[in-house]
C-alpha positions in Angstrom: -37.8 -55.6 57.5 -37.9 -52.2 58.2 -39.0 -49.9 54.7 -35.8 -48.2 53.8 -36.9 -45.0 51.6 -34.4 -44.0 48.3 -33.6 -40.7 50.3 -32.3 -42.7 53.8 -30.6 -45.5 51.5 -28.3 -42.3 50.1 -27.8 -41.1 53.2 -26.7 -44.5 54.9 -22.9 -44.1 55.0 -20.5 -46.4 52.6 -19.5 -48.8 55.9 -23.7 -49.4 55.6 -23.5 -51.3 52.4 -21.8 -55.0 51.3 -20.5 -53.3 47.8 -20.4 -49.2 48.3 -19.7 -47.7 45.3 -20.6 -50.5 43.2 -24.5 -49.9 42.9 -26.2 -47.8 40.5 -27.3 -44.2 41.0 -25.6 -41.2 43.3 -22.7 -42.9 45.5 -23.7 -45.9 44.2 -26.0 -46.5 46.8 -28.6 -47.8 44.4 -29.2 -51.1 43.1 -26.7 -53.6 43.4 -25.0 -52.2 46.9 -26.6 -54.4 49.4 -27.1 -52.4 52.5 -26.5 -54.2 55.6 -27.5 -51.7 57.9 -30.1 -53.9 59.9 -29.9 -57.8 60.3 -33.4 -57.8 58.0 -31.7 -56.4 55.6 -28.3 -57.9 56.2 -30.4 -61.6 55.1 -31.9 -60.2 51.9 -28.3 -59.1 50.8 -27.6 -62.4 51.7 -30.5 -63.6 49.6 -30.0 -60.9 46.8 -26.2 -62.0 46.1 -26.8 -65.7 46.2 -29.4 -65.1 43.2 -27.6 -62.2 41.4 -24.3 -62.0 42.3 -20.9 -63.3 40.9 -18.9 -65.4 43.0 -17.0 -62.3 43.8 -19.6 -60.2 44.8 -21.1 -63.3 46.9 -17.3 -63.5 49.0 -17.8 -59.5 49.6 -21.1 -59.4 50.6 -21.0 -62.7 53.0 -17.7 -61.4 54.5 -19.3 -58.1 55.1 -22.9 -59.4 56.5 -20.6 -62.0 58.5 -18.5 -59.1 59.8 -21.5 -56.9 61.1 -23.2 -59.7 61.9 -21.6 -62.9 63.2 -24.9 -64.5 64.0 -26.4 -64.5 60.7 -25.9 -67.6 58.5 -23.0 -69.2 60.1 -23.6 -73.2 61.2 -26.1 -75.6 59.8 -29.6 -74.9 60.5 -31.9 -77.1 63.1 -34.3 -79.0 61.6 -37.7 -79.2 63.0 -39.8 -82.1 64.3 -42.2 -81.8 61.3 -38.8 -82.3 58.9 -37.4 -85.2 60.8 -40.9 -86.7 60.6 -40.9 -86.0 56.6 -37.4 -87.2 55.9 -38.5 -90.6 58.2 -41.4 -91.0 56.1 -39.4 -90.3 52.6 -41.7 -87.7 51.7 -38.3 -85.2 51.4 -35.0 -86.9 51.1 -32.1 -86.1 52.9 -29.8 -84.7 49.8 -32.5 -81.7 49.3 -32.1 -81.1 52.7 -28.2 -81.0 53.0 -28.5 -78.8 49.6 -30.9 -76.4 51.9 -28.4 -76.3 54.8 -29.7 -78.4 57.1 -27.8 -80.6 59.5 -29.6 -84.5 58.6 -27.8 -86.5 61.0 -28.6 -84.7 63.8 -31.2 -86.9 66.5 
């Protein structure tokens, strides 16, 4: 992810963050914001909100990211060979991995 400095996150303009406004610090650019203004950092507001955020901020923020960036985070994710292999041998189950995303069914 490409290092975002305090002084270029201010300057980012309001259409550059999930929440504008609603982050701490001039503009309220700050903390809290989510800036979107890459897909790197489009995933860890993604990341951020899922941890921190209310179910509110979470709709915003995934509408926003989803909007900007259609590609990220919609469908199930592929699971690898190595997974299949550790869901055959019941070393990982396959409710962990439909909590985690992943499409289990698939062959």
């Amino acid at each position: 992810m490409a290092v975002l400095t305090a002084g270029e996150r201010q300057k980012l303009p309001r259409k550059s963050f999930a929440l504008p406004g609603k982050g701490e610090g001039p503009k309220g650019a700050g903390s809290g914001s989510y800036p979107v203004n890459d897909a790197a950092h489009a995933r860890a507001a993604l990341s951020r909100v899922s941890a921190h955020g209310t179910p509110e901020e979470k709709a915003k923020v995934r509408a926003k990211v989803h909007s900007k960036f259609p590609e990220i985070g919609k469908g199930k994710s592929k699971m690898s060979d190595r997974m299949k292999s550790a869901m055959r041998s019941g070393r990982v189950s396959g409710d962990m991995m439909r909590k985690r995303g992943m499409n289990v069914d698939e062959e």
